[in-house]
N, C-alpha and C positions, 0 to 999 in steps of 0.2 A: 860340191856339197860341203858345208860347215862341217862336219864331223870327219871329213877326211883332208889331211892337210901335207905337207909336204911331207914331215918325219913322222914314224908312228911313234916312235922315243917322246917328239915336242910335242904331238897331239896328245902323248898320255899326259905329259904333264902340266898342257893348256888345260886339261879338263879337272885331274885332281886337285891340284892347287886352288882354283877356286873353288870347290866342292866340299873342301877341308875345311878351307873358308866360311863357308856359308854355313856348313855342320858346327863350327865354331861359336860363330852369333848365334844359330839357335841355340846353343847352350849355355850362351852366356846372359841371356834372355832371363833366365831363371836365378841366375848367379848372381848377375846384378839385385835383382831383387832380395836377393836374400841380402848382401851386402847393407844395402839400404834399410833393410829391415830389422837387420840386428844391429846395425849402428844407430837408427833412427827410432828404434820401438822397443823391442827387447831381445833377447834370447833365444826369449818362448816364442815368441813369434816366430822367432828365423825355422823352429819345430815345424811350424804350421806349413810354411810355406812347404818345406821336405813332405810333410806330410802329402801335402794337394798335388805332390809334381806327380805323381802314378797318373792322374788324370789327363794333367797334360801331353802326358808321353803314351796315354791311350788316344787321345786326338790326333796325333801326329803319327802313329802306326796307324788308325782306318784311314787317316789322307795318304800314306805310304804306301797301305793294301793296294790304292787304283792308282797312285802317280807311278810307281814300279812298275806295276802290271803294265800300266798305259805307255810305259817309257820303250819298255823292254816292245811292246808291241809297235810302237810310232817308229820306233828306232831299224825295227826289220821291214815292217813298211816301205823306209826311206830306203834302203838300201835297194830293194825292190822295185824300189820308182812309184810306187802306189800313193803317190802325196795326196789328192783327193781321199779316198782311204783312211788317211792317217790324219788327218783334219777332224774325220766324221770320231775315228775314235778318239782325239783327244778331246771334243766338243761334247760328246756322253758323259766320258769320265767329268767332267768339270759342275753337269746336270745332276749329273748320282752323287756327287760328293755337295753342292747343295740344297739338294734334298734329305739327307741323311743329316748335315749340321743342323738345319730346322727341328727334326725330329729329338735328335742328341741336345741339342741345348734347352727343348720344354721338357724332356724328360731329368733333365739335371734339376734346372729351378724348380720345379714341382715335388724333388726329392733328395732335399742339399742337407739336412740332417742327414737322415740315413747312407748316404755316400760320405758326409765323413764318417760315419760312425766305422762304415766299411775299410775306408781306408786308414785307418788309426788314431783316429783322433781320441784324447780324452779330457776327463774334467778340466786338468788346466789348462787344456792349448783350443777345448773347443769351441770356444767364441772366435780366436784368429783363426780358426780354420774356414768357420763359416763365414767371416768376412770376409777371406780370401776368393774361396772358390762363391759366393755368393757373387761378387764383384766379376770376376772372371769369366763365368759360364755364360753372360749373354753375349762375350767374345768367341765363342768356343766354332762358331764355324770358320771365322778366320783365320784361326788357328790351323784348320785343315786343310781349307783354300791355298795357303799363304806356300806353305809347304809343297802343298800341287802344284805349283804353279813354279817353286823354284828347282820342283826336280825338272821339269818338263822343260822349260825355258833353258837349262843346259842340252838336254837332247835335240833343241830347235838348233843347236851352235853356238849359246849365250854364254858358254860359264862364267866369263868376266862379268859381264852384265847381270848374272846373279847374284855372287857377288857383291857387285857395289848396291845391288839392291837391297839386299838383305844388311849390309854394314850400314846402311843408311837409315834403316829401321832400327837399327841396335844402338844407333847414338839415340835418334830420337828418344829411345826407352830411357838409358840413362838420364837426358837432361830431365824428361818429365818424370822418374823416379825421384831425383834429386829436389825437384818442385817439388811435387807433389808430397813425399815423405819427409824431407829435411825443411823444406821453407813455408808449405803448408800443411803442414801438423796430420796428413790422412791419414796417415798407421798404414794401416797393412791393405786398407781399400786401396790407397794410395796407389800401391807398388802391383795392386792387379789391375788397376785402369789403366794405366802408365802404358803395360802391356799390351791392353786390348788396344789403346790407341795406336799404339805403335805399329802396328795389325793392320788398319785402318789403313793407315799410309802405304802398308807394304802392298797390299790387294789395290791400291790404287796405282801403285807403278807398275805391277806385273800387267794390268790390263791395259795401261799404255803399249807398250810393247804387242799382248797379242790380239789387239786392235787395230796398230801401226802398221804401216807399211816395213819393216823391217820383218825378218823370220821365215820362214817357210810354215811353220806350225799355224795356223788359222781359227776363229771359229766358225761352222758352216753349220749348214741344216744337215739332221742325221735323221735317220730310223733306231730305234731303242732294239741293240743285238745282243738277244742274251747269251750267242754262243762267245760274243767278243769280252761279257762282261766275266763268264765264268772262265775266257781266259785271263784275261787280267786279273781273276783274284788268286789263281793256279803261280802264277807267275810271281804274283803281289804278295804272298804268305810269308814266305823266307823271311824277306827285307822288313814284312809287318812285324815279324815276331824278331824280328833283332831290333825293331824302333820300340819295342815293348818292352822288351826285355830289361834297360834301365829301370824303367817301370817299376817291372815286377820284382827287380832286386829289391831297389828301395820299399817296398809294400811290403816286402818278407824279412826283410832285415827289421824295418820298422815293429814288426808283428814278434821278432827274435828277442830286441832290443828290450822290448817292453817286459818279456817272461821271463827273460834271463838277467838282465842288469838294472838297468835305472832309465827315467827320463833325462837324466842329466848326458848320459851315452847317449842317445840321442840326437842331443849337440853334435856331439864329435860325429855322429857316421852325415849326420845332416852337411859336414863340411865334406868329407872324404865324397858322395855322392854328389855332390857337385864336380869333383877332378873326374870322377870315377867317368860321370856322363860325358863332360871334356874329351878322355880319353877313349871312348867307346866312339862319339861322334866324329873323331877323327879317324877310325878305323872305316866307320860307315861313310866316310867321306870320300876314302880312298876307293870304296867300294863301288858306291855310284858314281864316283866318275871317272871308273872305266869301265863300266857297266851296259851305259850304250853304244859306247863303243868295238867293244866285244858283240854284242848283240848285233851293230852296223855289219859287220864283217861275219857275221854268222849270215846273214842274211845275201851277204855277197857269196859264198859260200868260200870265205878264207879263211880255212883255220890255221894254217901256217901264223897269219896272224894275230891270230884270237890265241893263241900259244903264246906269243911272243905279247901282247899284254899281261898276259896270266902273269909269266916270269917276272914283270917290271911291276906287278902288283903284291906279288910275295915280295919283293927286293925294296917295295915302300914299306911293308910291315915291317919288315926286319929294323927299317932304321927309325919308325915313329914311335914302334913299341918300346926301342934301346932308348928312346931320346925322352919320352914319357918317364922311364922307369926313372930314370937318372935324374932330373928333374926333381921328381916325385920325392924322392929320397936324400937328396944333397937338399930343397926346399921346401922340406915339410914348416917347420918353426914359420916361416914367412906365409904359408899357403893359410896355416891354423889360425894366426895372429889378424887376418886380413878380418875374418868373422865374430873370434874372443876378441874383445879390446881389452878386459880388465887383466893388470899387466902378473895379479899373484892367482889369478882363476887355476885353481888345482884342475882344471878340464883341459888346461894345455900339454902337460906333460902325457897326460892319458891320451890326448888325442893324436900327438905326435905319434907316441909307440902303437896305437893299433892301425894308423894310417900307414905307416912304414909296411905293416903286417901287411897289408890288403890291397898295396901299389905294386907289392911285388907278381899279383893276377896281371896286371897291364903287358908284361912279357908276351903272353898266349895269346891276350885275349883278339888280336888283329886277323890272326889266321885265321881261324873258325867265321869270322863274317867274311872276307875277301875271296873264301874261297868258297862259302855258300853264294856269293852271289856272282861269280864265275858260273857256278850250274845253273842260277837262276837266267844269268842273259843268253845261255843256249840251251832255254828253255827245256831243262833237267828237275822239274819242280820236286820229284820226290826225294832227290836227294839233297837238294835247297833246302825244302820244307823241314826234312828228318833234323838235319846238321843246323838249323833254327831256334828249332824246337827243342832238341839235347842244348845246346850252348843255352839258350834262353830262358828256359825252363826248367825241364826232368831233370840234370844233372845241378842245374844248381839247387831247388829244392833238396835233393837226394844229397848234396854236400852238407848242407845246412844242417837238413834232420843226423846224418851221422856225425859230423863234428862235432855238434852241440850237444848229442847224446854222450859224445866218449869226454868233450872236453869241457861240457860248460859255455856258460856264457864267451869265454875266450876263444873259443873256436869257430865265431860267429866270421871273426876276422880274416881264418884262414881258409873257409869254405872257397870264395871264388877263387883262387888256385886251384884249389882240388878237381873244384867243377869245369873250368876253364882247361885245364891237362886232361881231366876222362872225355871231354865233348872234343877235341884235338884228336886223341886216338878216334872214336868216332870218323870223325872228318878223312883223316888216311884211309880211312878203310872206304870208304869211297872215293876218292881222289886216286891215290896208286891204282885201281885197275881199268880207272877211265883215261888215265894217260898211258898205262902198257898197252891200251886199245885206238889211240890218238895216232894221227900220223903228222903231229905239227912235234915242233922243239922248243923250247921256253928260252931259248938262246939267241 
């Protein structure tokens, strides 16, 4: 079986590595564009696009909801030996997921004012917002697809092959950014077609593969099982609401920004949400790929095992959060510079000092997902889901509103610490007495 390999040390770190990868180009997908955007249109633009990212990071949590669920399921299957089985569930999910972008992308077009209105837009950004997501939303099932298919395609034994498929999409985007916005003048339509195309490409590699002769994953004829569907979204929640959660920062920040400072701030968080996502998807990176593998082994019934990833999963946070933080901090000037180009913009110095503020959350922020999605692959959804939804949501809202109340606009900065450390205690208080109840070692 691809998923089991000689070391369980080199199979974890066959799987994260390119998983980090891949979580990488997804978010560089959005990064590039802004780049392009505010070097090649304006400022304001580069607003817009921060503005429309919620949407995107809503598509890629409902493709997360069934490719987890499905992963997490394919993956006990196989350990099982039930490959027929696990063919029929990953060939539903791939049917529900395009049925659902059909419905999600007429429902957008038919209502692309009022969704930016919802997401923040205003008078001066509201034309580029609506060129953006106008241009983007008849991509938006690929967007889901693309993502299914590269958690899955790791749980079939691909991670390399993910990988190079997703890096291959991500140049594509840049060079037709770089057309499209720098040599043919599109603005900001430009840098969402770029996208979508680049989409196009990606959904036509992955179906090589699970078409090909290569893989064990298949597509086969199934019967529509709603007990498999409601487990796949039981299982799918956790990791939805941590693909969301970048989301839902940028929408609340953005909603913060506007009451408490200026559009010109902004700017500044429109860059820091860019590392910010960077750094969150490298956490989720680590997350899912060891995620089926823990699962694999749950399903074999070795948790001696499934221990002994957990351990080397905390032992990846510890050194990506350190390597993130320090980064973040010695290379702020060079991260801010890469988006401001005008060399006396009084938005560099401000955006340095609240970015320094709000990289020091990057320290936390690895645990609370790595260790939700530990309970998610031996299928522990309520305590996946709860430690989700506190990091993703309730606690960050809840830092926001009392920061902002005690400190002002300036507090908007220091919220994700706050929230990132309460959703952490949280997280212990589940974790300590499911391992005083464990009979594996993380050593």
């Amino acid at each position: 079986m691809k998923l089991e390999g000689k070391s369980l040390k080199g199979d974890f770190f066959k799987f994260i590595i390119p998983s980090i990868t891949a979580q990488w180009v997804f978010a560089l997908y959005t990064m590039v564009d802004g780049i392009f955007v505010a070097r090649g249109v304006s400022e304001i633009a580069l607003t817009a696009v921060n503005i429309s990212m919620p949407y995107i990071m809503a598509l890629y949590a409902v493709s997360i909801l069934f490719a987890v669920g499905t992963s997490t399921i394919v993956a006990i299957m196989l350990g099982e030996k039930r490959i027929q089985k696990a063919n029929e569930v990953f060939t539903q999910n791939i049917f529900l997921l395009t049925l659902f972008s059909v419905i999600i992308t007429i429902l957008v077009l038919l209502n692309l004012k009022p969704l930016a209105l919802f997401l923040g837009a205003t008078d001066v950004n509201m034309e580029y917002v609506l060129d953006y997501l106008g241009s983007i939303a008849p991509f938006s099932g690929l967007f889901i697809l693309s993502y299914s298919f590269e958690t899955i395609i790791k749980t079939d034994g691909y991670p390399k092959m993910a990988t190079i498929i997703v890096t291959a999409g991500s140049l594509m985007n840049v060079v037709l950014d770089y057309l499209m916005v720098m040599k043919l003048h599109m603005g900001i339509r430009g840098a969402a077609v770029a996208t979508g195309i680049s989409h196009v490409f990606l959904i036509a590699l992955y179906l090589i593969h699970f078409c090909g002769k290569n893989g064990i994953i298949k597509f086969t004829k199934f019967r529509l099982n709603l007990s498999i569907i409601w487990r796949q979204i039981k299982n799918g929640i956790p990791s939805c609401i941590t693909e969301l959660s970048p989301g839902l920062i940028i929408f609340l920040f953005n909603q913060a920004i506007i009451h408490y400072l200026n559009e010109n701030a902004l700017v500044s968080y429109t860059i820091i949400s860019y590392i910010n996502s960077l750094a969150v998807m490298t956490m989720v990176g680590i997350a899912q790929g060891y995620q089926p593998l823990i699962s694999y082994y749950f399903g074999k019934g070795r948790m001696d095992k499934c221990g002994k990833l957990f351990g080397y999963g905390i032992l990846a946070v510890v050194a990506a959060s350190s390597v993130f933080t320090f980064v973040c901090m010695s290379g702020t000037e060079i991260i801010v510079r890469l988006f401001i180009s005008s060399a006396d913009s009084s938005l560099i110095p401000y955006s340095i000092r609240v970015f320094r503020i709000f990289a020091l959350s990057f320290l936390l922020a690895g645990y609370n997902v790595v260790i939700g999605a530990y309970f998610t692959a031996v299928e522990r959804p309520v305590a996946a889901t709860v430690i989700s939804l506190a990091r993703g949501m309730v606690m960050l809202t809840f830092s926001l509103f009392v920061m902002t109340m005690i400190f002002g606009g300036g507090g908007i900065w220091w919220s994700p610490l706050v929230s990132e450390l309460l959703s952490l205690v949280l997280t212990l208080g589940f974790l300590i007495p499911y391992l005083q109840s464990r009979p594996f070692s993380m050593n």
